[in-house]
Backbone of each chain as ProteinMPNN parsed JSONL, in Angstrom:
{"seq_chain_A": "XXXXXXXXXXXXXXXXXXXXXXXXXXXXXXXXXXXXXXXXXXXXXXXXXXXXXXXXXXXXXXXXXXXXXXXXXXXXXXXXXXXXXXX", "coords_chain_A": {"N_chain_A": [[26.914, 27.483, -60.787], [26.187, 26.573, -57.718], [24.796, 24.217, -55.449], [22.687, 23.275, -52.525], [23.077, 20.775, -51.664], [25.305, 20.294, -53.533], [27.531, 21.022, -52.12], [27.351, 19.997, -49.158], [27.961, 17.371, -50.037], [30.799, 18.023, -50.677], [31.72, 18.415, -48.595], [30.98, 16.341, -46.898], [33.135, 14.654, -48.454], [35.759, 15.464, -47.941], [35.915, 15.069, -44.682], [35.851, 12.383, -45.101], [38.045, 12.165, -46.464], [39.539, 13.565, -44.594], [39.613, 11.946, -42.351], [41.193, 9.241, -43.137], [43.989, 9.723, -42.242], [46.777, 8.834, -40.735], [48.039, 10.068, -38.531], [46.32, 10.891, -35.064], [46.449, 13.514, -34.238], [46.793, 14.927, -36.274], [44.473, 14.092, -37.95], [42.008, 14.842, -36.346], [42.327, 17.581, -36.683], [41.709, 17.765, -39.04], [39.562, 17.554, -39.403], [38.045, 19.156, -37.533], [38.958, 21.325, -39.289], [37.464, 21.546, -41.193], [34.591, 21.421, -40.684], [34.761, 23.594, -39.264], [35.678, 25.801, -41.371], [33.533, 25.333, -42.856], [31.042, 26.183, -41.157], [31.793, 28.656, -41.17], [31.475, 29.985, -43.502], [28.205, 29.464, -43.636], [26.626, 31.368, -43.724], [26.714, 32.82, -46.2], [25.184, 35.125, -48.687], [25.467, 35.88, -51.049], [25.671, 34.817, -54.106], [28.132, 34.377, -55.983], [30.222, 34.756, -54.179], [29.74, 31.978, -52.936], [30.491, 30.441, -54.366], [33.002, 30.748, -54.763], [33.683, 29.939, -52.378], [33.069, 26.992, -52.577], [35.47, 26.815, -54.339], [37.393, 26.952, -53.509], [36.902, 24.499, -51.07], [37.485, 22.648, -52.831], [39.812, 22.952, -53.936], [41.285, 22.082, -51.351], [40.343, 19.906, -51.007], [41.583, 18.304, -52.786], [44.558, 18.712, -51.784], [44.219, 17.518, -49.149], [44.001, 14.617, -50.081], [45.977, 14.251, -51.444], [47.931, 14.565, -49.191], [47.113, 12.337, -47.679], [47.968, 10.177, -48.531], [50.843, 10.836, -48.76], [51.548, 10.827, -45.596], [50.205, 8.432, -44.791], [52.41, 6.677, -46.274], [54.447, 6.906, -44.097], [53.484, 6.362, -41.352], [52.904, 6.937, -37.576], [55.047, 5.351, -35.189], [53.98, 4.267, -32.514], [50.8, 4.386, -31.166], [48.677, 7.002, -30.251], [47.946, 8.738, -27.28], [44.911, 8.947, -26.951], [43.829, 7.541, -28.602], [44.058, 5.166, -26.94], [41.415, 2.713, -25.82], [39.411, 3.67, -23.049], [40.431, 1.714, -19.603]], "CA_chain_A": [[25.67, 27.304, -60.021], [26.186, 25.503, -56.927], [23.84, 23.912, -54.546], [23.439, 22.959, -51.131], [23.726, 19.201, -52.098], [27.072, 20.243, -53.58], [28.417, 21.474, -50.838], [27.165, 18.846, -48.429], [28.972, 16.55, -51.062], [32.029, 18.607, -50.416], [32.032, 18.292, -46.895], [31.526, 15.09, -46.921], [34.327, 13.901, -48.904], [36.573, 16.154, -46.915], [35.638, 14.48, -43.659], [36.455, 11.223, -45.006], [39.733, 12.191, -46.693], [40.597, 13.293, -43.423], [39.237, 10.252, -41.563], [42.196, 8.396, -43.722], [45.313, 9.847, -41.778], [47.317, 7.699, -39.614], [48.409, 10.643, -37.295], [45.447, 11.274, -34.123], [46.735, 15.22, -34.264], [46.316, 15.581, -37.873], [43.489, 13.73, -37.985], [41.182, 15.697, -35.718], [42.641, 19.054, -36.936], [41.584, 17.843, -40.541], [38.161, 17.407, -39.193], [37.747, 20.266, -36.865], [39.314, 22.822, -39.837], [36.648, 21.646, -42.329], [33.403, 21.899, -39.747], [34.996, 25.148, -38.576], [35.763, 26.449, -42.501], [32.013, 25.411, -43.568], [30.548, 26.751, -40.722], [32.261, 30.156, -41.289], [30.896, 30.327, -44.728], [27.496, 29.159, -43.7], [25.727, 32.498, -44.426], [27.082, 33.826, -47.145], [24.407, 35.234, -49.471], [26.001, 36.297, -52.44], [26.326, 33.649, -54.891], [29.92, 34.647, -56.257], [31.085, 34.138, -52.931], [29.336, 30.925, -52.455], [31.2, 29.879, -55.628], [34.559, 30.47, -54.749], [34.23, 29.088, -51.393], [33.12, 25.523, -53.533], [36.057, 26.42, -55.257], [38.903, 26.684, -52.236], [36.995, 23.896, -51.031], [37.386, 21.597, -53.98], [41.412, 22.568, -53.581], [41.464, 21.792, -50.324], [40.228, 18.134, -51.063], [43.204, 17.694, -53.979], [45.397, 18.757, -50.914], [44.477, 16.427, -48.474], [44.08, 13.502, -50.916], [47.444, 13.757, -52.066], [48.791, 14.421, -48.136], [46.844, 11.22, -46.982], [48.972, 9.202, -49.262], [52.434, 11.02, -48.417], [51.31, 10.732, -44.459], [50.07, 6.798, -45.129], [53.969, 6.18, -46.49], [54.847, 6.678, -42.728], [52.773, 6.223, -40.364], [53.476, 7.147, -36.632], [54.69, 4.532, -34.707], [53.032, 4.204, -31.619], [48.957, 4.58, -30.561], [48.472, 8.103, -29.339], [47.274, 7.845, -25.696], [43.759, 9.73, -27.005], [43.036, 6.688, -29.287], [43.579, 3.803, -26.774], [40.017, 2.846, -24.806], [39.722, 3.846, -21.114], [39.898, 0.421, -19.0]], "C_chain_A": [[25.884, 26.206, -58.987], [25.548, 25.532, -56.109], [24.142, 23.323, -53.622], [23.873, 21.502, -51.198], [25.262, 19.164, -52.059], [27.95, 20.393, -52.721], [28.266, 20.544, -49.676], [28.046, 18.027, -48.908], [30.048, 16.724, -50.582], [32.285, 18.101, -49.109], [31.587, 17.235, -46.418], [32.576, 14.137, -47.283], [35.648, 14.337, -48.305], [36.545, 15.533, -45.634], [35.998, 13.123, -44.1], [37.413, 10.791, -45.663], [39.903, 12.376, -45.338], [40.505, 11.991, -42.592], [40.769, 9.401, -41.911], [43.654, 8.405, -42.767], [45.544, 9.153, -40.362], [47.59, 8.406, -38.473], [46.902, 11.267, -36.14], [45.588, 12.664, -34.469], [45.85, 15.629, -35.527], [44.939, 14.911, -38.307], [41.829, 14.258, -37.413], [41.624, 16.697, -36.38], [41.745, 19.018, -38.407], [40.053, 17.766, -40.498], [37.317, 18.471, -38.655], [37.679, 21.91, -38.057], [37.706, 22.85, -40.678], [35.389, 21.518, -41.556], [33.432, 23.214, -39.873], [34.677, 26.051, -39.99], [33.928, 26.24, -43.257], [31.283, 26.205, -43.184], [30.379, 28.607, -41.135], [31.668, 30.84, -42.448], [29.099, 29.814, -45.034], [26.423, 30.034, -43.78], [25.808, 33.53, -45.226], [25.974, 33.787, -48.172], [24.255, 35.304, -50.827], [26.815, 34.977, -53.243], [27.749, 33.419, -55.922], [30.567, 34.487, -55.384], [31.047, 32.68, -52.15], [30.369, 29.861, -53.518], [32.416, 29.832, -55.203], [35.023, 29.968, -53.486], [34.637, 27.603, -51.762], [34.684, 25.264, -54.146], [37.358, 26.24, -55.129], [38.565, 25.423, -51.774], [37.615, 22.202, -51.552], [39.339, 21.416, -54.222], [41.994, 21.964, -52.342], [41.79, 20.229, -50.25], [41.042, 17.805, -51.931], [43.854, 17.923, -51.984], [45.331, 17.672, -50.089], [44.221, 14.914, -48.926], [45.278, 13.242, -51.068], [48.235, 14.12, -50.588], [48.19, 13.099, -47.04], [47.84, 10.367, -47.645], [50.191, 9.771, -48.877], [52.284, 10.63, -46.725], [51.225, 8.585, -44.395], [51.539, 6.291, -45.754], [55.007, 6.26, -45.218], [54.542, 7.101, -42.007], [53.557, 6.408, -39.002], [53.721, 5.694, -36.06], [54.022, 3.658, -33.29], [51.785, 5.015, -31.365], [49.383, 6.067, -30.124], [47.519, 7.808, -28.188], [45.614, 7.729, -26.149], [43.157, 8.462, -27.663], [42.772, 5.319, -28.435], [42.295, 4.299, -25.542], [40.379, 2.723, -23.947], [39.445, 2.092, -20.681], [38.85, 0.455, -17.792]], "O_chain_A": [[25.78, 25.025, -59.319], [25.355, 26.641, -55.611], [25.249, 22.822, -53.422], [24.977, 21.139, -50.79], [26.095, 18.611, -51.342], [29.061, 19.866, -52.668], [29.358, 20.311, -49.157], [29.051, 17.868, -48.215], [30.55, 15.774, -49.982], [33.199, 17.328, -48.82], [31.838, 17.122, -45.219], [32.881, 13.112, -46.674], [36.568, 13.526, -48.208], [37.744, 15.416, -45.378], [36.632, 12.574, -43.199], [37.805, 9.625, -45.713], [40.41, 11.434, -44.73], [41.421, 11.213, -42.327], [41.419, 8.967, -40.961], [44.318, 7.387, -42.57], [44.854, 8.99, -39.356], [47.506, 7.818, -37.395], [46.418, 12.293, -36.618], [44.633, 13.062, -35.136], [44.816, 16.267, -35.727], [44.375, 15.507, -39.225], [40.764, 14.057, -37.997], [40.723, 16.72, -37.219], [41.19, 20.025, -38.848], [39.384, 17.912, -41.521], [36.192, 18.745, -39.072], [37.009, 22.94, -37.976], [36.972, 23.834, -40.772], [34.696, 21.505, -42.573], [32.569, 23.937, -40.372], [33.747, 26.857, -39.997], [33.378, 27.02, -44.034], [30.71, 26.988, -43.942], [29.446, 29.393, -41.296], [31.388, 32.039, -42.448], [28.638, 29.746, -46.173], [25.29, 29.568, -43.902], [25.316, 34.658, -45.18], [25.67, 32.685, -48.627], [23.335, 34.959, -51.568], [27.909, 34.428, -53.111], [28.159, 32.374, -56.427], [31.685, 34.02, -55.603], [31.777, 32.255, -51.254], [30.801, 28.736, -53.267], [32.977, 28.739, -55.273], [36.182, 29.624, -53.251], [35.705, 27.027, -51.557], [35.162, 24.159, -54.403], [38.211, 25.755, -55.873], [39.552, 24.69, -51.812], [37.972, 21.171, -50.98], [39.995, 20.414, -54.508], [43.09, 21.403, -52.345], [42.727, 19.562, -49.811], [41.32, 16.613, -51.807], [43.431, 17.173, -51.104], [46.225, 16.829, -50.155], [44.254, 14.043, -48.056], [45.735, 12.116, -50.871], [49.442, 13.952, -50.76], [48.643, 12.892, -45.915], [48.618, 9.832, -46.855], [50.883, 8.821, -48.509], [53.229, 9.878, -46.482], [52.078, 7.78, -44.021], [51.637, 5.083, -45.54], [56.147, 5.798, -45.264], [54.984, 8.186, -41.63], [54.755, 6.128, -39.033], [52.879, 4.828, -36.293], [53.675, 2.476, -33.308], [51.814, 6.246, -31.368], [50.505, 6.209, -29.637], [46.625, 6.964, -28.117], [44.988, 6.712, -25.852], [41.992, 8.218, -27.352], [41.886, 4.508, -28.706], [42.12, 5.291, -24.835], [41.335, 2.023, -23.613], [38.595, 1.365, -21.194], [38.426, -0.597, -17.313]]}, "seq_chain_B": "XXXXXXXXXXXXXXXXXXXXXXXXXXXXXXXXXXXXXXXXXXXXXXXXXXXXXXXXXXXXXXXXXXXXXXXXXXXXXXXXXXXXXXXXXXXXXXXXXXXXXXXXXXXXXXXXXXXXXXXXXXXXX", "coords_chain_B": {"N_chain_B": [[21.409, -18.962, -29.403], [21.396, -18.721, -26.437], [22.847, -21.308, -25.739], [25.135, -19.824, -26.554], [25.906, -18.012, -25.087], [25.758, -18.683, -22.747], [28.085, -20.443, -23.15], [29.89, -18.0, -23.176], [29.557, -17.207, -20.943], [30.58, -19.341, -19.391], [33.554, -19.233, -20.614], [34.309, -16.834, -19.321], [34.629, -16.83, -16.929], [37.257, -17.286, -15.224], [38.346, -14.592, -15.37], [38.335, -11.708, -13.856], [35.809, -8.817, -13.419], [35.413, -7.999, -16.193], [33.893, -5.441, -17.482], [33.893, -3.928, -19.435], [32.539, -3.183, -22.162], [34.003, -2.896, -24.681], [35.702, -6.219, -24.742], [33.881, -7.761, -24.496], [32.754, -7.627, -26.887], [34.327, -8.238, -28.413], [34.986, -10.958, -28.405], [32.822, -11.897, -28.901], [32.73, -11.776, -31.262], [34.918, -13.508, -32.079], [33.987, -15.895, -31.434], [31.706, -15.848, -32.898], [32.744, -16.109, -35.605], [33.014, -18.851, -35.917], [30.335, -20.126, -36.103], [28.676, -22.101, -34.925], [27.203, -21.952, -33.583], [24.27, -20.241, -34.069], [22.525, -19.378, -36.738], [22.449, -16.672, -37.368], [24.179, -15.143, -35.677], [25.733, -12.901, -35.518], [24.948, -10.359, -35.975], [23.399, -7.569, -35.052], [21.665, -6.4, -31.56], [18.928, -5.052, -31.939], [18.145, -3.421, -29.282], [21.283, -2.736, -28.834], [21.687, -1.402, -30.568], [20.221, 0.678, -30.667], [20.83, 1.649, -28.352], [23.611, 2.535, -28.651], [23.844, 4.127, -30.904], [22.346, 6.349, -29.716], [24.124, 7.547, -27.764], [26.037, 8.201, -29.682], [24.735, 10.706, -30.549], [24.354, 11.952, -27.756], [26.506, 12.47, -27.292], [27.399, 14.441, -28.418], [28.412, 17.876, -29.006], [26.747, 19.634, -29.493], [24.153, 18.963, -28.385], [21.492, 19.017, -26.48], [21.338, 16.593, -23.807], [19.447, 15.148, -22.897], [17.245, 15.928, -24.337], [16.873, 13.764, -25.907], [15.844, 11.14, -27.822], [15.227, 7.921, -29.342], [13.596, 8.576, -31.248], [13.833, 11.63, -31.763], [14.198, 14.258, -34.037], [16.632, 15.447, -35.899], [17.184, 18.188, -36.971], [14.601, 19.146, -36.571], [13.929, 18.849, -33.829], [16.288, 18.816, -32.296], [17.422, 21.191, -32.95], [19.482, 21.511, -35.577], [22.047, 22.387, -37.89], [22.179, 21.392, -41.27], [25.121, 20.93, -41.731], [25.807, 19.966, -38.54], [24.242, 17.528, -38.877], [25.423, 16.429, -41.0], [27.92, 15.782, -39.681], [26.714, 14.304, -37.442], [25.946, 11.949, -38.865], [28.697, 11.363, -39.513], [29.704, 10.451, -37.346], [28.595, 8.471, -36.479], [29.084, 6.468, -38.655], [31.238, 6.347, -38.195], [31.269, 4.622, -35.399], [29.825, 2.054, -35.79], [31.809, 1.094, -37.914], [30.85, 1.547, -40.98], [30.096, 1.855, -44.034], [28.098, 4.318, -45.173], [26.951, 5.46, -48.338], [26.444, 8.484, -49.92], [23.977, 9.31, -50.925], [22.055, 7.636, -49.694], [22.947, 8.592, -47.213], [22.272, 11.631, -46.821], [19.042, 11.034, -46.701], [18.723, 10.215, -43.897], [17.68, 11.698, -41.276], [16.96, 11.952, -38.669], [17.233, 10.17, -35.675], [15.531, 7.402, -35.552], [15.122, 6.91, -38.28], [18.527, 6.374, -38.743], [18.667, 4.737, -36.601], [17.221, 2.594, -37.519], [18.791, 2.179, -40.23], [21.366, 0.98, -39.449], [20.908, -0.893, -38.246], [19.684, -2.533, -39.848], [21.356, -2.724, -41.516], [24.336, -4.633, -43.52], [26.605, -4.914, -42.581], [27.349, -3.937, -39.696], [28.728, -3.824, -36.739]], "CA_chain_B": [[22.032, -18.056, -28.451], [21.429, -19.188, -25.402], [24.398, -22.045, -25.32], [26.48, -19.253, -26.759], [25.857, -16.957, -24.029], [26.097, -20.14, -21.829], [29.582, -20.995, -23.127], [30.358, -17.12, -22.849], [29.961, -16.909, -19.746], [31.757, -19.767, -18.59], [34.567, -18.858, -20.578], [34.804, -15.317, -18.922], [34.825, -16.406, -15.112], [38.373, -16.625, -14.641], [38.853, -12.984, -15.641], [37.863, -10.571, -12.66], [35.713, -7.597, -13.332], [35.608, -7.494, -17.447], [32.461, -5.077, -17.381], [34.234, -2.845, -20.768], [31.977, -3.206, -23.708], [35.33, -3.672, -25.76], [36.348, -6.925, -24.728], [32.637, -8.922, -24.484], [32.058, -7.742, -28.327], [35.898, -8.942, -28.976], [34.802, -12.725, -27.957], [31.723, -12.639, -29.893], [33.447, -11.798, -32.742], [35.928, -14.578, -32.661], [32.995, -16.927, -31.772], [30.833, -15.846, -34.178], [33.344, -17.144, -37.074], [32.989, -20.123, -35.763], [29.444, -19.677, -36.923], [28.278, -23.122, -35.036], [25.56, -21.685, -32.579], [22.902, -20.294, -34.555], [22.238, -19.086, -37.95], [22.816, -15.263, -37.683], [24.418, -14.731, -34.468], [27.322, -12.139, -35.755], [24.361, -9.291, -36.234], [23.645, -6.66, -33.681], [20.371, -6.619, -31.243], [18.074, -3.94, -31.889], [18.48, -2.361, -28.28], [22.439, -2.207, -28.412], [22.008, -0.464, -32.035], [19.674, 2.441, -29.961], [21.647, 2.267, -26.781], [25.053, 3.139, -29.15], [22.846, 5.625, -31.72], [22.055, 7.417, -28.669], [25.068, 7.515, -27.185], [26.758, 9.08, -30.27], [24.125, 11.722, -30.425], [24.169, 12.608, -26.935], [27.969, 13.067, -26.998], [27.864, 15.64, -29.608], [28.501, 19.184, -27.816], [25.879, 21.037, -29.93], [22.729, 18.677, -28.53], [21.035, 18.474, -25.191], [21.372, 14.732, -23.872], [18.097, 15.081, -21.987], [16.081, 16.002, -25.291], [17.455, 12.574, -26.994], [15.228, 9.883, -27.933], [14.982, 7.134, -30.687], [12.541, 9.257, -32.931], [14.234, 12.8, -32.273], [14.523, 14.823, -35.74], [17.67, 16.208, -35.888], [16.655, 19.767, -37.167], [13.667, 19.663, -36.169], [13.601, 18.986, -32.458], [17.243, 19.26, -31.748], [17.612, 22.028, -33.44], [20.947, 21.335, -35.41], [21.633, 22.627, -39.083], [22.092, 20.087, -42.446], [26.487, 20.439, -41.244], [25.658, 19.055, -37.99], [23.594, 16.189, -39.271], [26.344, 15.744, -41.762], [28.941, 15.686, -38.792], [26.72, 13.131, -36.58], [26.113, 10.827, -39.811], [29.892, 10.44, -39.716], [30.217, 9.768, -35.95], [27.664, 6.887, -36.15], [29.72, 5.578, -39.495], [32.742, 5.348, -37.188], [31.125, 3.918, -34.116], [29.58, 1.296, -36.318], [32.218, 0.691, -38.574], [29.876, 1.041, -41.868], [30.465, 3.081, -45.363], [27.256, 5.3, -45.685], [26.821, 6.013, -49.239], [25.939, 9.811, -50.135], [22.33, 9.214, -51.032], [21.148, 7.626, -48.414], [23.67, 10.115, -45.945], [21.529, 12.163, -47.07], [18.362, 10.939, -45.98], [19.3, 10.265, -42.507], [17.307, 13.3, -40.841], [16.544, 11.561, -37.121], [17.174, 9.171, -34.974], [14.62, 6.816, -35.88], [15.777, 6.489, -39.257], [19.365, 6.0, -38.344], [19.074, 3.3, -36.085], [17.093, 1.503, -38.867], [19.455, 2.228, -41.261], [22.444, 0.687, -39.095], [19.884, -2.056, -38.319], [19.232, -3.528, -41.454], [22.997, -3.001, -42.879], [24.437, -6.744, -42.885], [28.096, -5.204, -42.187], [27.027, -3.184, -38.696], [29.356, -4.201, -36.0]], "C_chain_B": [[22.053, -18.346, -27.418], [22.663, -20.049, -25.007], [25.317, -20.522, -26.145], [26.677, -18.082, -25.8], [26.594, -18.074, -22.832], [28.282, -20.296, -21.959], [30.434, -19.559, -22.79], [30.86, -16.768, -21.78], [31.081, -18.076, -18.65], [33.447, -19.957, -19.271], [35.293, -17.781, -19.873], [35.114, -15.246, -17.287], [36.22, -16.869, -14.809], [38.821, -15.505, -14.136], [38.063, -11.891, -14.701], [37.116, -9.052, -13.656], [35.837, -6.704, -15.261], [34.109, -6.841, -17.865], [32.651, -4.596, -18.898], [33.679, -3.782, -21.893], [33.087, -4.314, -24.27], [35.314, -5.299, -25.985], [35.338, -7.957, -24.898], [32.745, -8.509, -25.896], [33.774, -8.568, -29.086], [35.532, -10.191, -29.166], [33.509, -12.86, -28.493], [32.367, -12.429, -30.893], [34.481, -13.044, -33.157], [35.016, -15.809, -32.557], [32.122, -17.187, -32.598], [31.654, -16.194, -35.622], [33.196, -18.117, -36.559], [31.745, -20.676, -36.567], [28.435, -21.276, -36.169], [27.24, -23.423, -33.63], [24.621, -21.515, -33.062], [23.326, -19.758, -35.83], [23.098, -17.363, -38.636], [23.082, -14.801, -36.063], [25.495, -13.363, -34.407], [26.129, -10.55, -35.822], [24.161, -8.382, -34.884], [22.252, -6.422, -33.46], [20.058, -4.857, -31.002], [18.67, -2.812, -30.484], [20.033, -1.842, -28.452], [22.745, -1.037, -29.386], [21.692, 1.153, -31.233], [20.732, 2.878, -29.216], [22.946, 2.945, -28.303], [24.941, 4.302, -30.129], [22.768, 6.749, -31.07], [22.998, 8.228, -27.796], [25.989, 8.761, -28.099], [26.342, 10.265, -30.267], [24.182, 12.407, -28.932], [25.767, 12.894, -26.939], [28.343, 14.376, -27.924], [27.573, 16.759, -28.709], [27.253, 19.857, -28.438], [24.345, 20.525, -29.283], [23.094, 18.867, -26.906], [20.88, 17.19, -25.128], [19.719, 14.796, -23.722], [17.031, 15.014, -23.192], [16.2, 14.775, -26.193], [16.603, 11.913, -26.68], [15.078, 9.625, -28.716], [14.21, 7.967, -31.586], [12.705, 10.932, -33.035], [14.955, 12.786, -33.99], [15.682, 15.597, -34.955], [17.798, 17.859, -36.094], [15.645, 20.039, -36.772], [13.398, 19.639, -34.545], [15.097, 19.741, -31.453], [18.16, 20.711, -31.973], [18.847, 22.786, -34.472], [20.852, 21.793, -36.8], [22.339, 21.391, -40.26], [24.264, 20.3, -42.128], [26.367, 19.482, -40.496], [25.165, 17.679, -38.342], [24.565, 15.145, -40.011], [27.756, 15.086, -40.703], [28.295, 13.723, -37.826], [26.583, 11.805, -37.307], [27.642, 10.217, -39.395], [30.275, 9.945, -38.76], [29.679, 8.291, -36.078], [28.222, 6.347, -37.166], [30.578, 4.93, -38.617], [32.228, 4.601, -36.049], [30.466, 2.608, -34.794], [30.476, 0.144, -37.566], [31.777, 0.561, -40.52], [30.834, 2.445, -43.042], [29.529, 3.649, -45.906], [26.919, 5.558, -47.005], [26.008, 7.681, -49.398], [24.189, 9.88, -49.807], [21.48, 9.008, -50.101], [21.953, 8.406, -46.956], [22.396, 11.221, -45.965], [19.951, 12.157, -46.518], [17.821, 10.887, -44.486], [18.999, 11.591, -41.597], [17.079, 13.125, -39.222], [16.78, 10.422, -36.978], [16.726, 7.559, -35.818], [15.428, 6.076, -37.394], [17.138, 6.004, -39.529], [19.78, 5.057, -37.696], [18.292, 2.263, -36.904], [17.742, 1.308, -40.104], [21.217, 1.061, -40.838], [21.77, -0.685, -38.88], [20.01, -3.285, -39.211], [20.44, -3.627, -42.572], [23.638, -4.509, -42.139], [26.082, -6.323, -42.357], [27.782, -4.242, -40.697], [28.199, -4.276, -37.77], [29.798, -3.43, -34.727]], "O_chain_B": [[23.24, -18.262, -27.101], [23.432, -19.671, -24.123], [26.53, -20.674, -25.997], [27.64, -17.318, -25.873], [27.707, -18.092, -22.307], [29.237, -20.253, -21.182], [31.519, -19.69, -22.226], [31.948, -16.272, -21.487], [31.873, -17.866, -17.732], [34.347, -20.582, -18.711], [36.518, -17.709, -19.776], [35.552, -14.331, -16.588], [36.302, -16.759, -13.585], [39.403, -15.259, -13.08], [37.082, -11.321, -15.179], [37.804, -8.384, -14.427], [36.141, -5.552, -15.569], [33.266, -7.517, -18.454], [31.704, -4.797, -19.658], [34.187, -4.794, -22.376], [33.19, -5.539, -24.348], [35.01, -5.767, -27.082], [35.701, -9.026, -25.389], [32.928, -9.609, -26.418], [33.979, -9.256, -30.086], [35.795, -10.618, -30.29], [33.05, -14.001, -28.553], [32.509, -13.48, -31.518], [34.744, -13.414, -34.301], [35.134, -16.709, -33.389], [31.737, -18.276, -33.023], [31.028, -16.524, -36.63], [33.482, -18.722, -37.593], [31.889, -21.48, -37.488], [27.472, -21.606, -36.86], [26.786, -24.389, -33.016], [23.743, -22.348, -32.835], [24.539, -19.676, -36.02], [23.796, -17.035, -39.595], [22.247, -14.196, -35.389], [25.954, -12.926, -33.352], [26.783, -9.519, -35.667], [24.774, -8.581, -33.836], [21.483, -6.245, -34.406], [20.562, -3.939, -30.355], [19.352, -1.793, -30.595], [20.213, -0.64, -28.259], [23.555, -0.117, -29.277], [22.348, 2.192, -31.157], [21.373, 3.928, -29.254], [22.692, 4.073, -28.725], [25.735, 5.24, -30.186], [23.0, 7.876, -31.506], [22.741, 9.298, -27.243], [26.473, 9.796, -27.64], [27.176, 11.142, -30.042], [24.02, 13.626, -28.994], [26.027, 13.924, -26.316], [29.375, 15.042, -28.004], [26.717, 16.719, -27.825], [26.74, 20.728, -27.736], [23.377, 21.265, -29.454], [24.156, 18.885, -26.283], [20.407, 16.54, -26.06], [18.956, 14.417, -24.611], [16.086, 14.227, -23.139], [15.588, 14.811, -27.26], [16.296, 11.814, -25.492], [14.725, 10.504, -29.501], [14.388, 7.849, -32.798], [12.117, 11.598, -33.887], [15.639, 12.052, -34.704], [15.684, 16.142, -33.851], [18.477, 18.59, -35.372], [15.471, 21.228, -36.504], [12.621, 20.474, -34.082], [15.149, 20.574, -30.549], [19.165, 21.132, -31.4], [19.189, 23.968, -34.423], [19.705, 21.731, -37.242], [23.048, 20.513, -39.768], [24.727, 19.261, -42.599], [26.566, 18.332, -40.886], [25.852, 16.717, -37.998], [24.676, 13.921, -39.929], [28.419, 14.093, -41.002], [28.877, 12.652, -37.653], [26.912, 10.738, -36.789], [27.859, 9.054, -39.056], [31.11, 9.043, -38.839], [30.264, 7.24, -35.817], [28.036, 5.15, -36.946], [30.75, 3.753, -38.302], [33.035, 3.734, -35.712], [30.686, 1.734, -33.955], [30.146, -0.969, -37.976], [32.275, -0.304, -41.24], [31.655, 3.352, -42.9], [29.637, 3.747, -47.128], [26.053, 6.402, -46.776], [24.911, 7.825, -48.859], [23.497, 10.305, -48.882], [20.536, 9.684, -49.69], [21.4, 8.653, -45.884], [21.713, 11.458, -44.969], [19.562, 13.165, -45.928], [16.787, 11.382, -44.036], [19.878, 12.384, -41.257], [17.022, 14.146, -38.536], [16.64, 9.581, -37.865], [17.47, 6.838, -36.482], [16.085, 5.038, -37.477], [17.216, 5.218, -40.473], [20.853, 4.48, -37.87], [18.72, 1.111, -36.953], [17.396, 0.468, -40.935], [21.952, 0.562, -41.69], [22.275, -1.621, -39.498], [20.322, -4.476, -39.178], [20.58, -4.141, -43.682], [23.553, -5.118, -41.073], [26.774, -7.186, -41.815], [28.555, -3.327, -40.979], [28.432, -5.412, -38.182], [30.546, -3.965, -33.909]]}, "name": "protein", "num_of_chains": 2, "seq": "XXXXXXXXXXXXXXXXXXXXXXXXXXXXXXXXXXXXXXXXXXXXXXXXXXXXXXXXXXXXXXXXXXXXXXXXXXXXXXXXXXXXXXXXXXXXXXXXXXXXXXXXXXXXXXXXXXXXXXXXXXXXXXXXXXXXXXXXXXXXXXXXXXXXXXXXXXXXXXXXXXXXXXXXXXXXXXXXXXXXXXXXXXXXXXXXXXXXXXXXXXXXXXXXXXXX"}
């Protein structure tokens, strides 16, 4: 039985696993996929399908938990242009 | 505030042409540890909270700028669904620097409530 809370939940903690990564690229992509992947599943009616989205989601967030920490063991080393502020 | 604006400014007239945000909130920040102007000088004034609230919201692609103002509802005027809301919560974490907790993420339905919520947090920056 999952609710919209839960899933808000979800996609919140997803957004700020990705937030974590040191690379600009992967960092937006990790933000953009999981908007894009919610969105996509944002009118599904059938509650067996609402379930097993929760339930790719919920792998998703092991995944990028445990690739913020291998990514955070080496970091890029220079700024990507996109992050420094315009003068 | 006043002498610390005072001393601000005549630290800054060497430097030609430093209009960028960035660099004026840089130099309160290192003055404000000092901590030996006023009481609570390190907090952030009401207007800059809106002006930068507003700012995040109007940059988001899904709103009209034009329909933005301090007491727009997010679903209800701008017409955005409980993702978006969840999306511009996290812009205004990062432009503020702050750590949201769920619960009150959650509440966070307009404007209004958002810039009192960034307001009244003691770590806003």
């Amino acid at each position: 039985m999952v609710d919209k809370g839960q899933v808000i939940s979800l996609c919140r903690f997803l957004l700020r696993a990705g937030r974590q990564y040191p690379d600009y690229n992967i960092r937006e992509y990790a933000k953009r996929r999981t908007l894009d992947g919610f969105r996509m599943n944002k009118n599904l009616t059938d509650h067996s399908k609402v379930v097993d989205a929760y339930v790719e989601g919920k792998k998703q967030l092991e995944v990028v938990e445990r690739l913020v920490k291998v990514y955070l063991a080496y970091p890029p080393k220079t700024k990507n242009i996109m992050e420094l502020k315009l003068q | 505030m006043a002498l610390r604006n005072a001393v601000l400014r005549h630290l800054r007239v060497p430097v030609q042409n430093l209009a960028v945000r960035g660099s004026n909130q840089s130099q309160i920040g290192f003055l404000g540890s000092i901590r030996a102007f006023s009481s609570h000088d390190d907090h952030l004034s009401k207007q800059d909270v809106v002006d930068r609230v507003l700012d995040v919201v109007k940059s988001f692609p899904k709103v009209d700028p034009a329909k933005v103002t301090p007491d727009v509802h997010f679903q209800k005027d701008l017409g955005l669904d409980s993702l978006d809301t969840v999306e511009i919560v996290m812009a205004i974490e990062e432009e503020f620097k702050l750590e949201i907790p769920d619960k009150e993420a959650d509440k966070i339905d307009s404007c209004s409530l958002a810039i009192e919520y960034v307001f009244n947090h003691p770590m806003s920056s």
